[in-house]
ROSE-4610 file (N, C-alpha, C; in Angstrom, 1 decimal, always signed):
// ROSE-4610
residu = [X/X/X/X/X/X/X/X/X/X/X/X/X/X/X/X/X/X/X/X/X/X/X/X/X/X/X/X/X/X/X/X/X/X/X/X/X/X/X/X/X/X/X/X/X/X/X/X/X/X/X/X/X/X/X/X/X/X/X/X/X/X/X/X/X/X/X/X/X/X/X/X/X/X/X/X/X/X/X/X/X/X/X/X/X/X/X/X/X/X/X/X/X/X/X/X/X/X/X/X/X/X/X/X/X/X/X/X/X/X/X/X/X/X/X/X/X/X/X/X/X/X/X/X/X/X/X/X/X/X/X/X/X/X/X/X/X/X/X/X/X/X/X/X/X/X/X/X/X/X/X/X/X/X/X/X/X/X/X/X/X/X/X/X/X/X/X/X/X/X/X/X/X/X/X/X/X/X/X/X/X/X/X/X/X/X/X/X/X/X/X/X/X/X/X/X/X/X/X/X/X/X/X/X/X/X/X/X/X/X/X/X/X/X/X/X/X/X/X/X/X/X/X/X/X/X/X/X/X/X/X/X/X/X/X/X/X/X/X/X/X/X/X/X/X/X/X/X/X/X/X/X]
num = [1/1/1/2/2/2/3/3/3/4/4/4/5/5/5/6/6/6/7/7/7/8/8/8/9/9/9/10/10/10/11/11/11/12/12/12/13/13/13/14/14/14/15/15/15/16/16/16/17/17/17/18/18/18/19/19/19/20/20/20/21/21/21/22/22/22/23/23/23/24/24/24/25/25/25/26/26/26/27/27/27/28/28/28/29/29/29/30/30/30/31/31/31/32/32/32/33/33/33/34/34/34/35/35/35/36/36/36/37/37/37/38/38/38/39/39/39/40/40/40/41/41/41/42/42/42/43/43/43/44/44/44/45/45/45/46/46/46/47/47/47/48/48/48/49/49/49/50/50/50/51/51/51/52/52/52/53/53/53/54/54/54/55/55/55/56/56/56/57/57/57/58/58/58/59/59/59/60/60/60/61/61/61/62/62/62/63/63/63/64/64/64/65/65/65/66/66/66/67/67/67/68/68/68/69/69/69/70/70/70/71/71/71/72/72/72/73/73/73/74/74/74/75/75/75/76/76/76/77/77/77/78/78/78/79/79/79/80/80/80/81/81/81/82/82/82/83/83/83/84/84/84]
x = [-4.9/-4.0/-3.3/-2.5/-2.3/-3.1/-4.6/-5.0/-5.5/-5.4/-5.9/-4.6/-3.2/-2.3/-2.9/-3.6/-3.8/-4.5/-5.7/-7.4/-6.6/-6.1/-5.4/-4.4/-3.8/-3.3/-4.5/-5.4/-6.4/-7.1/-7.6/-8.2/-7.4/-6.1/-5.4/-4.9/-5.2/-5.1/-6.2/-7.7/-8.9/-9.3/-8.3/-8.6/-8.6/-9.6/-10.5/-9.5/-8.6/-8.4/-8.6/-9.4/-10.5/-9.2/-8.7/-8.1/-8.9/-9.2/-9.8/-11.0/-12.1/-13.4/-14.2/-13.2/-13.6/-13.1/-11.6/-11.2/-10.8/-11.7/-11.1/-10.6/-8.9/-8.3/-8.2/-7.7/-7.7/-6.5/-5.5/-4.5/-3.0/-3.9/-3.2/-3.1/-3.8/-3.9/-2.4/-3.3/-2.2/-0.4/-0.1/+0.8/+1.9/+0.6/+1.0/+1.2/+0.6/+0.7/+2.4/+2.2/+3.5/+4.7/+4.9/+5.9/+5.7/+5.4/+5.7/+5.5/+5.7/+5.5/+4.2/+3.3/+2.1/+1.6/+1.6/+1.3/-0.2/-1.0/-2.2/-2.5/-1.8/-2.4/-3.0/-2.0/-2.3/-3.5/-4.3/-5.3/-7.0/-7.5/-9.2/-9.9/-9.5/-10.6/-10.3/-10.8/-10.5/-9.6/-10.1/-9.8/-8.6/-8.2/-7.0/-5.8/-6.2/-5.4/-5.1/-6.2/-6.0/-5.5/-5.5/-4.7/-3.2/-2.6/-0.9/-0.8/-1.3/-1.0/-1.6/-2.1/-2.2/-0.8/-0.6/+0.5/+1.8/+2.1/+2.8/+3.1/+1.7/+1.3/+2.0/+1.6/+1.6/+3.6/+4.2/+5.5/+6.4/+5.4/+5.8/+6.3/+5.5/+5.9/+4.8/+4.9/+3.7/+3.7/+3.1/+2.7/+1.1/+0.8/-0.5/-1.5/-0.6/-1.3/-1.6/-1.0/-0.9/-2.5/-2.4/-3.4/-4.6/-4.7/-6.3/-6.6/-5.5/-6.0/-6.9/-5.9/-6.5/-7.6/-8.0/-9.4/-10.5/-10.3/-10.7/-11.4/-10.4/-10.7/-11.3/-11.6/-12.3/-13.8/-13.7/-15.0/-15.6/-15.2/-15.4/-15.8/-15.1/-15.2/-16.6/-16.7/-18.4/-19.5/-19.6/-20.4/-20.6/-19.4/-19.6/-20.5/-19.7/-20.2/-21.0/-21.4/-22.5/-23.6/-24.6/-26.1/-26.2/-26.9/-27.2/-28.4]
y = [-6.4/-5.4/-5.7/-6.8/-7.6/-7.1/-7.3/-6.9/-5.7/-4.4/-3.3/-2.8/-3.4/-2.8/-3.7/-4.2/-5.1/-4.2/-4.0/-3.2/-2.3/-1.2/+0.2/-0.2/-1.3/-0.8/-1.5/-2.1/-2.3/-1.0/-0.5/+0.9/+1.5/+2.0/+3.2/+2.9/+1.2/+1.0/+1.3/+1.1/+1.4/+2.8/+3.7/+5.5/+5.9/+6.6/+6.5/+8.6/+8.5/+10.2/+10.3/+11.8/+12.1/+13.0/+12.5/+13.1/+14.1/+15.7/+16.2/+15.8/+16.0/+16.0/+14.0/+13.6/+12.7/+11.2/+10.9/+10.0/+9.8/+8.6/+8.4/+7.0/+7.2/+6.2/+5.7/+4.6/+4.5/+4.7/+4.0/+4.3/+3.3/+2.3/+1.0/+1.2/+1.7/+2.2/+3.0/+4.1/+5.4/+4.6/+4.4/+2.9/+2.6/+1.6/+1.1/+1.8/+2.8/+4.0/+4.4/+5.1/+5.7/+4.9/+3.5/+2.6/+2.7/+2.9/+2.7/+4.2/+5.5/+6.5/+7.4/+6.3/+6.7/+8.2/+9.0/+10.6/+10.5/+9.6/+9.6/+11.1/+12.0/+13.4/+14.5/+14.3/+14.7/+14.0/+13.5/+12.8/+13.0/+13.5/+14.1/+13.2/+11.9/+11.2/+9.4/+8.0/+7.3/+6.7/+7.2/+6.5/+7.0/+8.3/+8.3/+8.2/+7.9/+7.0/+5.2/+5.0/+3.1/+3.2/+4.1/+4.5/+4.7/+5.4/+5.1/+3.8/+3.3/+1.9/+0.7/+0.7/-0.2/+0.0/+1.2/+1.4/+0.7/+1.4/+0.3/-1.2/-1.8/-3.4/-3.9/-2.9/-3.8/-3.2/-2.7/-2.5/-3.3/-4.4/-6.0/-5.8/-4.5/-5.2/-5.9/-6.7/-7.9/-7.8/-7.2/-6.7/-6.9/-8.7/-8.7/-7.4/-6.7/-5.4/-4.8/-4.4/-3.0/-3.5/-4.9/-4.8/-5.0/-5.5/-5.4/-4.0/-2.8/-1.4/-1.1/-1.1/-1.1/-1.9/-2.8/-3.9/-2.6/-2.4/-1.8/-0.6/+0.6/+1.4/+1.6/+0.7/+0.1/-0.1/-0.5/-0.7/+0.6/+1.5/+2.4/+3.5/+3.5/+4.4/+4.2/+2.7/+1.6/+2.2/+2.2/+2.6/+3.9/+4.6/+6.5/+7.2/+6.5/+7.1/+6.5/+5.8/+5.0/+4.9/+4.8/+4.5/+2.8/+2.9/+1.4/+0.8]
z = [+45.6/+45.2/+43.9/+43.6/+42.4/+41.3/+41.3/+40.2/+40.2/+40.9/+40.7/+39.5/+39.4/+38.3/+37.2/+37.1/+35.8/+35.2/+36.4/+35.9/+35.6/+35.7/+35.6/+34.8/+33.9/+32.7/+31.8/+31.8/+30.9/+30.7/+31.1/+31.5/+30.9/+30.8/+30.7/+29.2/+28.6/+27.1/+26.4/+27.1/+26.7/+26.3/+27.0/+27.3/+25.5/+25.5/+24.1/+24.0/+22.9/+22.7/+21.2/+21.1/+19.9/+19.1/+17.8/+17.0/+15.9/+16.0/+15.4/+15.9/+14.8/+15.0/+14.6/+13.6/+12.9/+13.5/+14.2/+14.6/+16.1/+16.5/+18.2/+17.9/+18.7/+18.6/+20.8/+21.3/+22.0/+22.2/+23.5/+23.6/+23.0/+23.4/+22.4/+21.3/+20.3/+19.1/+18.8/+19.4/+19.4/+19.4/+20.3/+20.7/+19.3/+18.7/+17.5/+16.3/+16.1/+15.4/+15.6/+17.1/+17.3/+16.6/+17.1/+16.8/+15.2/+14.4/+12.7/+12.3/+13.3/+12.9/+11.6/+12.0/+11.4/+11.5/+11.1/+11.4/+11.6/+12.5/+13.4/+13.4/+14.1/+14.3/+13.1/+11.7/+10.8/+10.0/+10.2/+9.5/+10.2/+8.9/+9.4/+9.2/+8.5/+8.1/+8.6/+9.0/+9.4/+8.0/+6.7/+6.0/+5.4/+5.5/+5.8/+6.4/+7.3/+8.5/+8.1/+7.6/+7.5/+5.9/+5.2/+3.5/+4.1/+5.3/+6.0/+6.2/+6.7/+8.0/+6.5/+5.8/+4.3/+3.7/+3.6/+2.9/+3.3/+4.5/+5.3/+5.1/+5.2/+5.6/+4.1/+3.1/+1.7/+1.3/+2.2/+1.4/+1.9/+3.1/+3.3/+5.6/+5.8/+7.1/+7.7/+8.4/+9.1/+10.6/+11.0/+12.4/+12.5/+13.1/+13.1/+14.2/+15.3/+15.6/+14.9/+14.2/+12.9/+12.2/+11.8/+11.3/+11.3/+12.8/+13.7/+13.9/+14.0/+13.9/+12.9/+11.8/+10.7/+9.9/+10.7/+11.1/+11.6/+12.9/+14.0/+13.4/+12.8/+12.2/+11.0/+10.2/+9.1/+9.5/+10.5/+11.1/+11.8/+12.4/+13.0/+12.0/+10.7/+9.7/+8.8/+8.4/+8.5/+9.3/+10.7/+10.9/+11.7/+11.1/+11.5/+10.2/+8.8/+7.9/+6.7/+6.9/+6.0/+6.8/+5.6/+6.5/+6.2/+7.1/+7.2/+6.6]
Protein backbone atom coordinates (compact mmCIF):
# COMPACT_ATOMS: atom_id res chain seq x y z
CA UNK A 1 0.00 0.00 0.00
CA UNK A 2 3.06 2.40 0.78
CA UNK A 3 3.97 2.39 -2.61
CA UNK A 4 0.74 2.54 -4.59
CA UNK A 5 0.96 6.70 -3.31
CA UNK A 6 4.48 6.83 -4.71
CA UNK A 7 3.38 4.92 -8.22
CA UNK A 8 0.30 7.48 -8.37
CA UNK A 9 2.33 10.59 -7.79
CA UNK A 10 4.93 9.38 -10.31
CA UNK A 11 2.18 8.77 -12.83
CA UNK A 12 0.15 11.79 -12.10
CA UNK A 13 3.77 13.95 -12.71
CA UNK A 14 4.24 11.84 -15.90
CA UNK A 15 0.39 12.83 -17.21
CA UNK A 16 1.41 14.18 -20.68
CA UNK A 17 -1.29 17.60 -21.39
CA UNK A 18 -1.29 18.80 -25.20
CA UNK A 19 -1.07 22.67 -25.26
CA UNK A 20 -2.63 23.58 -28.68
CA UNK A 21 -1.66 21.52 -31.53
CA UNK A 22 2.18 21.83 -31.29
CA UNK A 23 3.31 21.41 -27.49
CA UNK A 24 2.82 18.54 -24.89
CA UNK A 25 4.09 19.33 -21.61
CA UNK A 26 3.81 16.89 -18.73
CA UNK A 27 2.62 17.73 -15.49
CA UNK A 28 5.87 18.36 -13.66
CA UNK A 29 6.63 20.64 -16.40
CA UNK A 30 3.47 22.47 -16.32
CA UNK A 31 4.44 22.72 -12.38
CA UNK A 32 7.55 24.61 -13.07
CA UNK A 33 6.22 26.74 -15.59
CA UNK A 34 3.40 27.75 -13.29
CA UNK A 35 5.92 28.68 -10.37
CA UNK A 36 7.89 31.53 -12.64
CA UNK A 37 4.61 32.41 -14.32
CA UNK A 38 5.66 31.27 -17.69
CA UNK A 39 2.53 31.91 -19.94
CA UNK A 40 2.83 27.95 -21.15
CA UNK A 41 -0.83 28.36 -22.50
CA UNK A 42 -0.17 31.23 -24.73
CA UNK A 43 2.57 29.64 -26.86
CA UNK A 44 2.12 27.64 -30.33
CA UNK A 45 5.44 26.75 -30.82
CA UNK A 46 8.03 24.70 -28.44
CA UNK A 47 10.38 27.33 -29.28
CA UNK A 48 8.51 29.79 -28.05
CA UNK A 49 8.02 28.55 -24.86
CA UNK A 50 11.90 27.70 -24.21
CA UNK A 51 12.50 31.77 -25.86
CA UNK A 52 10.28 32.68 -22.01
CA UNK A 53 11.99 30.30 -19.67
CA UNK A 54 15.76 31.41 -21.54
CA UNK A 55 14.72 34.67 -20.94
CA UNK A 56 14.10 34.11 -17.45
CA UNK A 57 17.35 31.86 -16.91
CA UNK A 58 19.58 34.68 -18.52
CA UNK A 59 18.05 37.76 -16.22
CA UNK A 60 20.02 35.62 -13.56
CA UNK A 61 17.38 33.18 -11.92
CA UNK A 62 19.10 29.64 -11.39
CA UNK A 63 16.49 27.02 -10.99
CA UNK A 64 18.40 23.82 -12.20
CA UNK A 65 14.43 22.49 -12.93
CA UNK A 66 13.66 25.38 -15.07
CA UNK A 67 16.37 24.39 -16.90
CA UNK A 68 16.10 20.66 -17.64
CA UNK A 69 12.60 21.91 -19.00
CA UNK A 70 14.03 23.91 -21.13
CA UNK A 71 16.67 20.93 -21.93
CA UNK A 72 13.57 18.64 -22.32
CA UNK A 73 11.71 20.90 -24.59
CA UNK A 74 14.64 21.61 -26.81
CA UNK A 75 14.80 18.24 -27.53
CA UNK A 76 11.22 17.58 -28.17
CA UNK A 77 11.08 20.66 -30.50
CA UNK A 78 14.54 18.58 -32.30
CA UNK A 79 12.82 15.92 -33.11
CA UNK A 80 9.14 17.13 -33.86
CA UNK A 81 10.44 19.50 -36.31
CA UNK A 82 13.52 18.73 -38.13
CA UNK A 83 14.28 15.92 -40.38
CA UNK A 84 16.74 13.75 -39.51
Amino acid sequence: MKYDNLINNIIEKKKISFIGDNIALNNEQINILNRYNIPYESCHSYQELIFFIEELLDSGVDDEELENVSTSLAECDYYKNYKK
